[in-house]
N, C-alpha and C positions, 0 to 999 in steps of 0.2 A: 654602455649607455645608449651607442646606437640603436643596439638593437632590441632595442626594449619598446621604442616610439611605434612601428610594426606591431609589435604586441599588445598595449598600450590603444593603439587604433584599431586592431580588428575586436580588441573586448569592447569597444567604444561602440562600433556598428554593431557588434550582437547584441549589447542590452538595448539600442536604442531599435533593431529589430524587434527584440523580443517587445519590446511596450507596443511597437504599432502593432505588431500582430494579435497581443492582447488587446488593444483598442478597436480592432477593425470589427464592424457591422455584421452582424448577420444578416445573411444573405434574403431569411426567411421571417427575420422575430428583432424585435426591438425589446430594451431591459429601461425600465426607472424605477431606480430606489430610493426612498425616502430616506431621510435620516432624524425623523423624530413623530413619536404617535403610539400607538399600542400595536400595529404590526410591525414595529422593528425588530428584525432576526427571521420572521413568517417568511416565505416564497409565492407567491401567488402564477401559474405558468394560465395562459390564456389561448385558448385553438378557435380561430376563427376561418370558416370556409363555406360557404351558405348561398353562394347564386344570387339570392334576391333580397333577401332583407339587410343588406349592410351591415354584418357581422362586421367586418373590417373597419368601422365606423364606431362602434359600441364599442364594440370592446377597447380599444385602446384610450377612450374616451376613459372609461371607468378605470382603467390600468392608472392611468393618470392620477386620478381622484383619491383611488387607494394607495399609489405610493407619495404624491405630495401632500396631501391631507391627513392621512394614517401612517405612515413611514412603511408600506410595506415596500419589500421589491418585488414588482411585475412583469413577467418575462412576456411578450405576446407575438407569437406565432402566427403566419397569415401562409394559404395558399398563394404560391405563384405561377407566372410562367417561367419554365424555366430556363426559356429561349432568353428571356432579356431581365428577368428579375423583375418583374415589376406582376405587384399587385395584381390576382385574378382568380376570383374568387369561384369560378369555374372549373379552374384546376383542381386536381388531385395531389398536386406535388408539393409537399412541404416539408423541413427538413429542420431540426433542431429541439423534435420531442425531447430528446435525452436529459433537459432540461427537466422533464418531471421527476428525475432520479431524485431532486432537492427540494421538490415543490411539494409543500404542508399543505394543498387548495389547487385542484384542476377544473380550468371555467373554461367550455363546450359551447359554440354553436357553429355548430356544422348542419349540413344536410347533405345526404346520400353522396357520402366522400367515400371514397374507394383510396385510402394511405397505402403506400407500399406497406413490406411486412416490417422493416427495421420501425418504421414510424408506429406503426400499429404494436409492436411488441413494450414501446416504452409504455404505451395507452394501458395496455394488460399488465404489464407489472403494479405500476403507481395502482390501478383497479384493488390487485390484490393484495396491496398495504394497506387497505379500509379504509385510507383517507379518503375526507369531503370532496365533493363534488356539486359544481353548480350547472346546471343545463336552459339556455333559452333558447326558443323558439323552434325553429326547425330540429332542435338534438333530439327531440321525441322520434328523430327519424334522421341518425346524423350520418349513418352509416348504409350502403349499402353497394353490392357487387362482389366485397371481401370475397376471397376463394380461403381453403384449408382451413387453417385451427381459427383464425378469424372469424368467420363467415359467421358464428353465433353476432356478430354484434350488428348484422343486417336488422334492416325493419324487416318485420316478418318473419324473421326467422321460425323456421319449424325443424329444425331437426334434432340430435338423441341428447342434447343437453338441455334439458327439460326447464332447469334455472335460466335460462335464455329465450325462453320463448319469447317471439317477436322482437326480440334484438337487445341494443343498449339500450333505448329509449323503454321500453317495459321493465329490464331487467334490473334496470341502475337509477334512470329517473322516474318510475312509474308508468309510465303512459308511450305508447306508440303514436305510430300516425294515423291519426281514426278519418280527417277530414275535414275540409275547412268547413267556421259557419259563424260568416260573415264573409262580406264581400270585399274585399281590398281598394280601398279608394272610394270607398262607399260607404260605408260600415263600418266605425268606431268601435271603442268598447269604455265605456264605465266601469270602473273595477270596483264590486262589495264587496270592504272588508270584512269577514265573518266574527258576528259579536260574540261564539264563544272562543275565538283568537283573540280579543281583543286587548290580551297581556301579553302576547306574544313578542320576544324583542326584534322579529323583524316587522313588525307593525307599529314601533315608536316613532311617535312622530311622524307618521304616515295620514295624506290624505289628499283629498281630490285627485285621486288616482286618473288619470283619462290615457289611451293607449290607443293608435293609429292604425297600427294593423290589425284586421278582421280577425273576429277567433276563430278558435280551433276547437272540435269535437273532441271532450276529454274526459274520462273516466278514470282519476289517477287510482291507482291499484291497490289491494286492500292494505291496510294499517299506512296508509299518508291521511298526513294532516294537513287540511284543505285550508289555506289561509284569505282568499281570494278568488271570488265568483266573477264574470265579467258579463254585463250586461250591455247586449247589442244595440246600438245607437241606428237609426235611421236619418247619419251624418257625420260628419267627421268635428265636431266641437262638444265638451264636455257635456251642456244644457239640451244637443236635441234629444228627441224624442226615442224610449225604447224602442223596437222593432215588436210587438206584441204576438208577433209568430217562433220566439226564440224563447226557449230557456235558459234560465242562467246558467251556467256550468263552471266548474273549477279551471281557473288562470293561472294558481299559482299553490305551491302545497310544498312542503316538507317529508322525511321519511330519511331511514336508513338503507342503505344498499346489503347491508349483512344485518342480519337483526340481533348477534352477539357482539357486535363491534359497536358501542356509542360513538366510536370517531369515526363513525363511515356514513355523515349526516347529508343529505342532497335535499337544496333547494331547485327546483325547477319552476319552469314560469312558459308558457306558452304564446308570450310576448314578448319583444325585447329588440324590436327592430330598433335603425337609426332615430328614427323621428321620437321614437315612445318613449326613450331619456331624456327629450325636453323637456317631458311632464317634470315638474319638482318630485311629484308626490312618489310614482313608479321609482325617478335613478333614488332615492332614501332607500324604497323598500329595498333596491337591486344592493347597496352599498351598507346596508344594515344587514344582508342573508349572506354577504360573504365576511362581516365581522360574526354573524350567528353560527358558520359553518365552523370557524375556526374557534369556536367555543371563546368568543371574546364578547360575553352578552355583555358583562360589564361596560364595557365601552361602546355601548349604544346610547347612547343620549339622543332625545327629541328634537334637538336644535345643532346636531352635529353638522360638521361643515360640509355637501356635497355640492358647491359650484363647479364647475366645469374649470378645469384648468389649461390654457389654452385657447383658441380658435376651435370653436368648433359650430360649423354648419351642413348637418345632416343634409343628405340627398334622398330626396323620394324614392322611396323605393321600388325596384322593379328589374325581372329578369335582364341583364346584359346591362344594368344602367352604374357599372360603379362607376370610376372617376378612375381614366385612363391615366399610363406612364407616373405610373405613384410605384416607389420603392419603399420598405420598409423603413430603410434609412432614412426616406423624408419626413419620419415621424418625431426622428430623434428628440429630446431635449421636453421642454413644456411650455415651450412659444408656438411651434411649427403647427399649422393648421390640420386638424383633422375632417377630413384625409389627404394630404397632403398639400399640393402646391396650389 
């Protein structure tokens, strides 16, 4: 009998190791999973690394919305530093792709991230499963500096893989980085929805679209379907006046990344900063294209729930302006303020 209480105790400290060490935080990504809605069982993985629009901001926002609202689970990954773990979206260092091994939906907004290759190899594989893919804002250009077998997924790209041309953003969302047009902090955008979308399910119940950040020069690539025009505001409120020097241009469009795979469906959007989910109208369209990617039109309804769950008040955006000493871990749960403390 004595000697059994020894025994007894060290299996004690292993399983109650083994649960912390299954409970403890990643270092890079934060997880919430729903538990009732029509993405229960779906994976949703989220890569946010962008410099200046508050990728780190969105995204986890929306992470939210689709696992307490829809029951999905949303894994979301952020660059760090890697000196202290905290939030920095400057970085290149992030750690915890492997997570796309299970994810049915990979959502992108990065800008010119240079991932090591183990990070970049997850990117490439889930790619070559012809699963969905959603891309905002800067992912038109999310990639760039890659050396070796990567290096197609640069903007610009010109080299012997001819399906690559100009990188990920051509090759997978349509569209590269053509140039901005509008002025950031000056220059809103009205978004037209296009009347022959106008059954489209990620347009139910969509309207008064208005979007903060300036646009972008875009010509999505041939065979997408343009769902959204964005008309340049001379001001940042829904009602001023167009810019009458700008023409309307595609905001936001659909399309397949392989044109024999229907499940290789990409919505992309040329907006999608912090600020531009306060519009109602934009986070619907955003949270209706990731139930449309995963072929859940059915479960689009015009009055579906997208409040914000949480705390959350956006930062204007601007290079070097995120919100310092924030760890992933302080996102945990769906009380804790986005972005952080």
């Amino acid at each position: 009998m004595i000697t059994r209480f020894p025994i007894l105790a060290a299996g004690l400290l292993l399983a109650f190791a083994s649960v912390s060490s299954a409970a403890a935080p990643h270092p890079n990504g934060v997880v919430w999973e729903g538990d009732k809605g029509p993405g229960v069982g779906k994976h949703i993985v989220f890569i946010a690394g962008d410099h200046e629009y508050r990728g780190e901001e969105t995204l986890p926002a929306l992470a939210r919305i689709l696992a307490k609202h829809y029951g999905f689970k949303c894994s979301f990954f952020v660059t760090t530093d890697p000196k202290d773990g905290t939030i920095n979206p400057g970085s290149n260092h992030i750690t915890g792709l492997e997570a796309l091994k299970t994810a049915d939906l990979m959502v992108v907004f990065t800008r010119f991230q240079a991932f090591d290759d183990e990070q970049m190899q997850h990117i490439d594989d889930y790619l070559a499963t012809g699963k969905p893919v959603i891309g905002l804002r800067t992912s038109t250009h999310g990639f760039k500096k890659l050396q070796g077998e990567f290096a197609r997924y640069n903007d610009g790209y010109k080299g012997d893989d001819k399906a690559w041309e100009n990188g990920f953003g051509e090759a997978i969302l349509g569209e590269h980085w053509v140039g901005h047009y509008g002025r950031n902090h000056q220059q809103s955008s009205r978004l037209q929805l296009q009347a022959d979308q106008a059954d489209h399910p990620i347009l139910r119940g969509v309207k008064d679209v208005h979007t903060q950040c300036g646009g972008y020069n875009a010509h999505p690539r041939e065979g997408s379907v343009v769902l959204a025009k964005g008309e340049i505001l001379n001001g940042m409120k829904i009602d001023d006046p167009a810019d009458p020097s700008k023409e309307i241009l595609p905001v936001a469009w659909v399309r397949q990344y392989k044109s024999d795979n229907p499940q290789s469906r990409v919505f992309a959007t040329t907006h999608g900063a912090s600020e531009d989910i306060l519009n109602e109208g934009f986070r619907r369209m955003l949270v209706n294209a990731h139930l449309w990617c995963l072929g859940l039109e059915d479960a689009i309804k015009p009055d579906n729930d997208v409040s914000f769950v949480g705390p959350y008040n956006p930062l204007t955006f601007k290079f070097g302006g995120h919100r310092q000493g924030v760890k992933p871990s302080d996102l945990e749960g769906y009380d804790s303020p986005i972005l952080g403390k």
